[in-house]
N, C-alpha and C positions, 0 to 999 in steps of 0.2 A: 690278852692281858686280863687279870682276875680283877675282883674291887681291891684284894689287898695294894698289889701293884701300883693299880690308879690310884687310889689316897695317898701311899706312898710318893708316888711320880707328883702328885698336886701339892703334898704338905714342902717335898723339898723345892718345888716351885714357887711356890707362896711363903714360903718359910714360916709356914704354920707347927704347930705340932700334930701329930700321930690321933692325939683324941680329937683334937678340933674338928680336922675333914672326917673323921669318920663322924661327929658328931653332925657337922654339916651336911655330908650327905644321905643320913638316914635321914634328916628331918626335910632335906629335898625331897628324897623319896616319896615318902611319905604325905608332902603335899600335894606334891604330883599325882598319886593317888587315889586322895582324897580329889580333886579335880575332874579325873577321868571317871571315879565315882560320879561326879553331879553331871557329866557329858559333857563339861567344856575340857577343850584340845589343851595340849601345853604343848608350844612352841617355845625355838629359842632361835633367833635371829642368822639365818644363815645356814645352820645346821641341819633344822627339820621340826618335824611335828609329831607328837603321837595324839592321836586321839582314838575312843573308842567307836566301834560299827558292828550295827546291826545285822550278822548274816538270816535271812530266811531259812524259813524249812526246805524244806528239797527233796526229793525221792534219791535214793541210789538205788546202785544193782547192782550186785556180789556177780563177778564175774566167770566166777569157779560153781556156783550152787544158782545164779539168774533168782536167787532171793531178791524181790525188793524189801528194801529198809528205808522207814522214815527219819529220815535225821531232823531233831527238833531246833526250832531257832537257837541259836546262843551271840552272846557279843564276842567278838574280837578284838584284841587290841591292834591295830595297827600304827608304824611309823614310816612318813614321807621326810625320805633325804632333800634339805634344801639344795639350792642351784649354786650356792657358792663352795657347799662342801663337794659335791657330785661333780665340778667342775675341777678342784684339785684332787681326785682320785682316780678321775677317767683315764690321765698319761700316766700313772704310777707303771712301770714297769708287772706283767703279770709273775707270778710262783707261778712254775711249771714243776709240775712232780711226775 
């Protein structure tokens, strides 16, 4: 599902209109952002969490040339699925292709 989709799926849920959720979820975004900017997480009850993290530096080595290369620190975003949603997805039936 794209963002169009989901605003769509949420405005005729909510019976909102077409600019509202989009206008609501850019300025979610948006906060959201501004958050992980300052280094506090945004969670939502149930669902999960994103916050961001520190990875270190690290050496690698090009396994084709045994070059090593230093990869410099950067942040990551990451998100932990909470235990309620992780719970109804576990038995969903798998796609098998």
């Amino acid at each position: 599902m794209n963002s169009r989709k989901l605003q769509e799926s949420i405005a005729d849920d909510a019976n909102l209109s077409l600019e509202k959720v989009d206008k609501i979820m850019e300025t979610m975004v948006n906060v959201m952002l501004d958050q992980l900017k300052e280094g506090t997480s945004v969670s939502f009850q149930g669902f999960g969490a994103f916050e961001v993290r520190k990875k270190e530096q690290r050496l690698s080595v090009n396994p084709l040339t045994k070059k090593r290369t230093i990869i410099p620190p950067k942040q990551v975003l990451v998100f932990r699925t909470g235990n309620t949603y992780k719970d109804k997805i576990k038995d969903l039936p798998r796609n098998e292709e």
